[in-house]
N, C-alpha and C positions, 0 to 999 in steps of 0.2 A: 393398322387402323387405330387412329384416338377413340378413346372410347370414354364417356363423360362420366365423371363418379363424382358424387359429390364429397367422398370421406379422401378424395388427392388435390386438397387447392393448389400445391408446389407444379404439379404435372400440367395442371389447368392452366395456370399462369403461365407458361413455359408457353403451351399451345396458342393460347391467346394471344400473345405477343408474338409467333411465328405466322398469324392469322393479323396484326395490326389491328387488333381489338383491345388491345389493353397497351398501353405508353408503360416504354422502359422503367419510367419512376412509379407507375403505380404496384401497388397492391394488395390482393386478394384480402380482406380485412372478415368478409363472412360470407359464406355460400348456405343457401334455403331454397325450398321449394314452394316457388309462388302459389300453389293452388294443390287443388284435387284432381289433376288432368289424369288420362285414361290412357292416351295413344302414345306418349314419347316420354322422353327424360327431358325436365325442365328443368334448371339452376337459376336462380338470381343471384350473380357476381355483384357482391361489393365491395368499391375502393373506399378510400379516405374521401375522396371526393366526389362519386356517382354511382349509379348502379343501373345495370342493363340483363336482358336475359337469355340465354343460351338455351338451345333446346336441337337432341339429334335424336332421329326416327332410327329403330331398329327393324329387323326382319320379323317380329312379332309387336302387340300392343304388350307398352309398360305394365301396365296395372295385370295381364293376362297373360304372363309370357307363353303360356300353349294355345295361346290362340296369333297362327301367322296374321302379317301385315306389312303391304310393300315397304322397303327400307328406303327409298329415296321421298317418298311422301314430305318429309322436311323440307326438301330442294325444292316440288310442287308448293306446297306455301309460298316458300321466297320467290317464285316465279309469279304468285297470285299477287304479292307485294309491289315486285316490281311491276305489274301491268297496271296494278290501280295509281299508283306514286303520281299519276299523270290528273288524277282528277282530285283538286284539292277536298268538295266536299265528303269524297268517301276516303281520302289518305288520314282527312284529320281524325275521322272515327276509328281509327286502326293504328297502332302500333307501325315505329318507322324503320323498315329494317336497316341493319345497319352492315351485315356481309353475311355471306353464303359459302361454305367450303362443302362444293360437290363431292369430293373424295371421302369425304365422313358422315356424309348425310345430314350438316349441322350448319344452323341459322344463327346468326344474335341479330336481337329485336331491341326497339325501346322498350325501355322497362316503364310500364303504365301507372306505378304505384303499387302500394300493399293494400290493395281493394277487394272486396268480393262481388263473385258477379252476383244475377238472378238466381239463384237456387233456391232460394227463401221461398221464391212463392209456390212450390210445392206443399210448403205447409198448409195452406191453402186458407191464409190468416192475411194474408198482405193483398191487396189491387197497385197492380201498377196504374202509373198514373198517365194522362192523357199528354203532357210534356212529353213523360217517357216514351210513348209509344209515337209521338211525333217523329223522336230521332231514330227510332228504327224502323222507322217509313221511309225515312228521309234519305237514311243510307241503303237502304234497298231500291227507292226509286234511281237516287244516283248511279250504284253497283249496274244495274239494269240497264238504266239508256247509256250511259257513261261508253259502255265496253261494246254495247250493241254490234254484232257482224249483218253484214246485206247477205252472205253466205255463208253455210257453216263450213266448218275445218278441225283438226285436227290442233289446233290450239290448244294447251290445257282442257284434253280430253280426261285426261286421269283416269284411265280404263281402271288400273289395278285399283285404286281406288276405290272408285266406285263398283268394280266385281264383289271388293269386299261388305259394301254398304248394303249393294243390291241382294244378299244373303241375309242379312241381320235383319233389315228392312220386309224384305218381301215376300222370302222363303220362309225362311228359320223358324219366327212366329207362328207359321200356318201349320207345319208339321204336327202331326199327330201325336210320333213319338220323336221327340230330339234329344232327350236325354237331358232335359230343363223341367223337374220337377218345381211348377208354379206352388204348392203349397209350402216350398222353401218359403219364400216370399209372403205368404200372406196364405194363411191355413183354408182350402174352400173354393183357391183361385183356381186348380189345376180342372175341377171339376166346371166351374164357371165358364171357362175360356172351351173347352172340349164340344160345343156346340158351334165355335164357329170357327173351331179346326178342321171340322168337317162339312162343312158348307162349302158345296161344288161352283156354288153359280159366286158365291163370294171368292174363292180363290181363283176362279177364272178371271173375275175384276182384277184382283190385285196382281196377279201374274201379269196381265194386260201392263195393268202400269210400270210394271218393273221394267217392262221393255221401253215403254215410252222415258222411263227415268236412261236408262240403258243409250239409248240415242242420243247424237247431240245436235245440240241446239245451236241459234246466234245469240244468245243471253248470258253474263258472266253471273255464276251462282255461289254464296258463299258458300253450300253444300251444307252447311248444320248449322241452319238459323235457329238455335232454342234459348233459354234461358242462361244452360251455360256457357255460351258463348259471349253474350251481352255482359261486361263489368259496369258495374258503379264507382265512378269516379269523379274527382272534387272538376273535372272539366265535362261532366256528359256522362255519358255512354259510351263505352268503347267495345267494337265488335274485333275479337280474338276468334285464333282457333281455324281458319280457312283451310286445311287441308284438305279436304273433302272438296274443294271447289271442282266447278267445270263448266263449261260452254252447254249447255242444256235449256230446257223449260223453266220459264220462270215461276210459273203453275209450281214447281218445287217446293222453292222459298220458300215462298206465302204459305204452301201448304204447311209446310214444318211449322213455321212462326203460327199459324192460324190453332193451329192440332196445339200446340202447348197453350193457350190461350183457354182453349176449353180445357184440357188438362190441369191447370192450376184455376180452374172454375173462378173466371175472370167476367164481369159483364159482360152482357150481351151486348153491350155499346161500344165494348173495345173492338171487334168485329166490323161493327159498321162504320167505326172510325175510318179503322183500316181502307173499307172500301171507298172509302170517302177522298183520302189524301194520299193511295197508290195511284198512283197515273196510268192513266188508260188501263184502270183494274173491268172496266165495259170489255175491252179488246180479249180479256183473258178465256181463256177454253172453261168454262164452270165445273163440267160433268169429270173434266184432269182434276182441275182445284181441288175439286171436293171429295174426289177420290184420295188425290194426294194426303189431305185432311184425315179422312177416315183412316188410311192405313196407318199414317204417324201416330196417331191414337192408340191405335188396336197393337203397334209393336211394342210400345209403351207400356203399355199392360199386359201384356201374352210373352212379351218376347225375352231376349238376355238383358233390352239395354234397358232395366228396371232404372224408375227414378222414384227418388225418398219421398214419394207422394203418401200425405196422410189422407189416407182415401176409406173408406170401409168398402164392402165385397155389392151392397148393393149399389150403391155409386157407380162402383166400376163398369156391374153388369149393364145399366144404364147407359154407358158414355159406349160403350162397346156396341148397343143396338141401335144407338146413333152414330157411331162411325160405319157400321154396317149400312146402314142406309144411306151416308150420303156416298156410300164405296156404288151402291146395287141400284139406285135410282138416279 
C-alpha cells in the first residue's frame, strides 16, 4: 500500500504520475500541509506550474492515532464529489476532484488556495457578515433540494462514519466518567459540566436524537457544517471537508451550522437570517432542530472535540442551560 509522507517527494511523484495526476515533465518543486485538519493526511503538491491537493484516510484519525477511524472514509468524500459535480451551484462552493485511487484510500482535489477558514471567530472578536452567511445558506439550500431522494436508500449511508460521529456526538460528552479530565481544558469545567452528565431526562433526549442522527434520511448532508469547514477565499466561501456526509435529516446541518453560531456568540439576527433565506426552513421538525442545536453546543463544551473558544467558565455554564433547554423543551 502507498502510503503519503510528506518527507518522500521522489516516491510521491513516482505514484502520481502512475495515478495520471502529475504529467511526465512535471515536478514536485514543494510539499506542505494546507491546514490544521484532524482526520487524514493532507499534502499540497507543488509544480513549476500549479498546485493541487492530495489527501488519504487511514484506519485511525491523523491528529489522534489511538483513536480508530474507518480507512476508506477518503473514497466516501470523493463519492460525496462526484454526486454533487451535477449541480453547478453547490460544485462551485467545493473543491473539484480530480481522481480517486480506491486501493489506497487517496483523493486529489483542487487546490482552493493558501486561505484560512472560519476558526477566527471562536475568538469571539469577529461577526461574520450577512454576504457570508448568504453563501452558506445558499450552499446548504442547494446540497438539500439538489440531492433530494422520494425514497430513502442506502446511498452514501456511511454507517462507519457516522457510528464514529454518533460516539463523540452523543455518547462520549454525556459520560460521567470517560477518562476526559475537562479541567485540562479550562480549570472549573470538569465540575461545571457534571450536572448535566447526570441529568436523566437530558440524556434520554439526546440518545433520542442519536438515533434519529443514526437513520437515514432522503437529504444529502455535508455531515460537519462548522466553521472549520467554511474557507475564506479571494472567490467566496468554499465548503471543505465532507467526509462525514450522508443521506439523513436535514434538521443536522442547520443544527451544527445554527450551534456554532451561538458558540462564537454571533447576533441574534444571524439566526433569524438563516431562517429567513433556508427554504422551506416552516417544513423543518423544530423540537429535531433544536435538539440537534443543543447537543452540538453542549459536545462542544463537555466533549473531546474542544474548540479554541475564548470563552470564560460563566459563559459556558450559560450556553449549556440553553442548549439544555432547547434539547428538554
Amino acid at each position: 500500500m502507498f502510503i503519503l509522507n510528506a518527507n518522500e517527494p521522489e516516491e510521491l511523484a513516482v505514484y502520481l504520475r502512475q495515478q495520471q495526476w502529475l504529467q511526465e515533465d512535471e515536478t514536485i518543486v514543494s510539499l506542505s500541509k494546507p491546514g490544521e485538519g484532524n482526520m487524514n493526511c493532507v499534502l499540497r503538491v507543488e509544480t513549476e506550474t500549479r498546485s493541487f491537493i492530495v489527501k488519504q484516510s487511514r484506519d485511525y484519525v491523523e491528529k489522534y492515532p489511538q483513536v480508530a477511524a474507518p480507512a476508506e472514509r477518503a473514497i466516501t468524500e470523493g463519492a460525496f464529489y462526484n454526486k454533487i459535480a451535477t449541480s453547478k451551484k453547490v460544485q462551485d462552493a467545493m473543491p473539484v476532484l480530480m481522481g480517486t485511487d480506491v486501493v489506497n484510500n487517496l483523493i486529489a482535489l483542487e487546490d482552493l488556495g493558501k486561505t484560512n477558514d472560519y476558526a477566527v471567530l471562536y475568538g469571539l472578536d469577529q461577526k461574520i457578515s450577512e454576504g457570508e452567511l448568504l453563501e452558506l445558506v445558499v450552499y446548504l439550500n442547494g446540497l438539500h433540494t439538489d440531492f433530494e431522494k422520494t425514497v430513502t436508500d442506502e446511498e452514501l449511508s456511511n454507517k462507519a462514519m457516522r457510528a464514529l460521529n454518533y460516539e463523540h456526538v452523543f455518547e462520549y460528552p454525556f459520560k460521567e466518567d470517560n477518562g476526559f479530565n475537562l479541567d485540562v481544558v479550562q480549570e472549573g469545567l470538569q465540575a461545571l459540566a457534571m450536572p448535566f452528565k447526570q441529568n436523566k431526562e437530558l440524556k434520554e433526549k439526546i440518545s433520542e436524537l442519536g438515533t434519529l442522527y443514526l437513520s437515514n434520511g432522503k437529504y444529502l448532508l455535508h455531515g460537519d457544517f462548522y466553521p472549520g469547514s467554511w474557507l475564506k477565499t479571494d472567490a467566496g466561501i468554499k465548503i471543505i471537508d465532507p467526509e462525514f456526509c450522508f443521506y439523513g435529516m436535514r434538521e443536522f446541518d442547520l443544527g451544527v451550522f445554527i450551534a456554532h453560531l451561538y458558540l462564537t456568540q454571533q447576533d441574534a439576527s444571524t439566526v433569524a437570517f438563516i431562517k429567513e433565506h433556508y427554504k422551506s426552513f416552516d417544513d423543518l421538525n423544530f423540537t429535531i432542530l433544536n435538539g440537534f442545536i443543543g447537543t452540538e453546543i453542549m459536545r462542544r463544551l463537555i466533549g473531546l472535540a474542544q474548540l479554541p473558544l475564548k470563552m470564560d467558565l460563566n459563559t459556558k455554564v450559560a450556553l449549556l442551560a440553553f442548549a439544555q433547554k432547547l434539547i428538554t423543551e
